[in-house]
TIZADREN-666351 format. One line per field, with one value per residue (C-alpha): residue in three letters; x, y, z. Coordinates in steps of 0.05 Angstrom, whole numbers. Each point is the difference from the previous one (the first is absolute). Layout:
<pts>
torlum	Ala_...
c1	X_...
c2	Y_...
c3	Z_...
</pts>
This chain:
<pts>
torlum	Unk_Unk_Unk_Unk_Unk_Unk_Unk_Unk_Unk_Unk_Unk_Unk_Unk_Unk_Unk_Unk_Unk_Unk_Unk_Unk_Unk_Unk_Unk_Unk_Unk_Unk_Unk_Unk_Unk_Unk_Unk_Unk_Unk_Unk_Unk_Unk_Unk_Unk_Unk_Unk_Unk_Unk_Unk_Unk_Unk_Unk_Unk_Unk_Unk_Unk_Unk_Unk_Unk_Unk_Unk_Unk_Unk_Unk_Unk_Unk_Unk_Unk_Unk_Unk_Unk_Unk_Unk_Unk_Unk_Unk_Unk_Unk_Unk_Unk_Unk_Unk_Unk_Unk_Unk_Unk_Unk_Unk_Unk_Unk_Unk_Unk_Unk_Unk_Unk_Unk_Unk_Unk_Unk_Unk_Unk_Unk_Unk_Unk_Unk_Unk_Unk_Unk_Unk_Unk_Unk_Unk_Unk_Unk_Unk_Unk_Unk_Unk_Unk_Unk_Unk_Unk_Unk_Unk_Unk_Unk_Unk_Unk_Unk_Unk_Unk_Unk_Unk_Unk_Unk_Unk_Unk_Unk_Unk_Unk_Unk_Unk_Unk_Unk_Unk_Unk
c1	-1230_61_-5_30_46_-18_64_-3_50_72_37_47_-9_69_1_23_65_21_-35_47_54_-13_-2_64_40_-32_23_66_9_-24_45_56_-5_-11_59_47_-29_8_61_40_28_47_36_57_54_68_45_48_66_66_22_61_17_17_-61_41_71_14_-51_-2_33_-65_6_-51_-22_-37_-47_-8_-50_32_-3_83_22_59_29_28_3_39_-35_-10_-52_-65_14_58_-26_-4_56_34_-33_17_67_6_-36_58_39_-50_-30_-66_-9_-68_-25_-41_-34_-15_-52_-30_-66_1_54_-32_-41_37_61_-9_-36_65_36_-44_-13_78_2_-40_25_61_-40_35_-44_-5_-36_-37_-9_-38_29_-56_20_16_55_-43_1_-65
c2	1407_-42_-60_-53_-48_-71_-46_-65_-22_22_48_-35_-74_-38_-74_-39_-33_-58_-54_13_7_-71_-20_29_-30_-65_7_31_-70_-40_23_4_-79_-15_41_-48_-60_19_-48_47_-31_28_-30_-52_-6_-20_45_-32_-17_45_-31_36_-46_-74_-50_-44_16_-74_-55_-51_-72_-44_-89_-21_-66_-34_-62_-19_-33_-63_15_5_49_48_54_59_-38_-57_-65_-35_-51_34_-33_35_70_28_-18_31_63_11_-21_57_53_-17_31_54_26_48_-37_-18_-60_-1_-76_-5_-56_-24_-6_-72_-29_-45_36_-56_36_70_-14_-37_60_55_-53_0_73_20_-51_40_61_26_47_-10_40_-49_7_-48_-10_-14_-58_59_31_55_11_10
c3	345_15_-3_40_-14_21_37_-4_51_16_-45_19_-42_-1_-31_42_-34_61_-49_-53_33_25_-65_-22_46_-11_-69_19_45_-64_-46_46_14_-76_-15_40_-29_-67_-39_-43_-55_-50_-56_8_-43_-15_-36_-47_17_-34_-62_19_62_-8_24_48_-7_35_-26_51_-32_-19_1_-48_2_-67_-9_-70_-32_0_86_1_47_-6_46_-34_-67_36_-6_61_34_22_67_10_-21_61_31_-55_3_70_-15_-46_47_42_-57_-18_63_-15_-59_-27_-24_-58_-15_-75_-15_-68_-4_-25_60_46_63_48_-11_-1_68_28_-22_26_64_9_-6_48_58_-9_-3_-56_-42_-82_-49_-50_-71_-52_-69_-48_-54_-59_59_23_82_37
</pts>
């Protein structure tokens, strides 16, 4: 006796795959707009300069101007009154165009006339570096 074999639907069974392919590009889509967000970094650096070449083959001329401790002012180690400082100095940029001006204050000199210096300075907008010497010479 043969016996019969029992079907239980189509021969045919596919899965259907449209879900997942939904899903795919969903996450194709994701990733793709993630990607452009992401911030790549990488390492900055500086490499060092030759030794070979000279650092600034032309410094540029510098004024310095000093208030000691006793608060007496000089320009370029040229005593003068602190009143007069700054027309001095821009007597002297006259002389030295480019030049900077570097304003060289003890730490003990009165705080009325560093601020008439630095006052003075910046009505004629002329632009100084500032350095602090400490009482044992040492500049901050």
């Amino acid at each position: 006796m043969r016996r019969r074999r029992k079907s239980f639907g189509d021969e045919d069974a596919a899965v259907d795959m449209t879900p997942m392919l939904d899903i795919v590009f969903i996450m194709l889509i994701f990733f793709i707009v993630t990607a452009t967000f992401l911030n790549e970094t990488g390492l900055d650096f500086t490499r060092p300069r030759d030794n070979n070449a000279p650092s600034d083959p032309d410094p540029k001329p510098a004024i310095q101007v000093y208030i000691s401790e006793d608060n007496n002012c000089s320009v370029d180690e040229m005593s003068t009154l602190c009143t007069d400082v700054v027309d001095r100095v821009v007597g002297q940029l006259a002389n030295k165009p480019g030049a900077s001006v570097i304003l060289r204050i003890h730490e003990y000199s009165a705080h009325q006339v560093q601020i008439s210096l630095i006052d003075g300075f910046i009505r004629r907008e002329l632009k100084t570096k500032k350095e602090v010497i400490t009482a044992n010479g040492e500049t901050r």
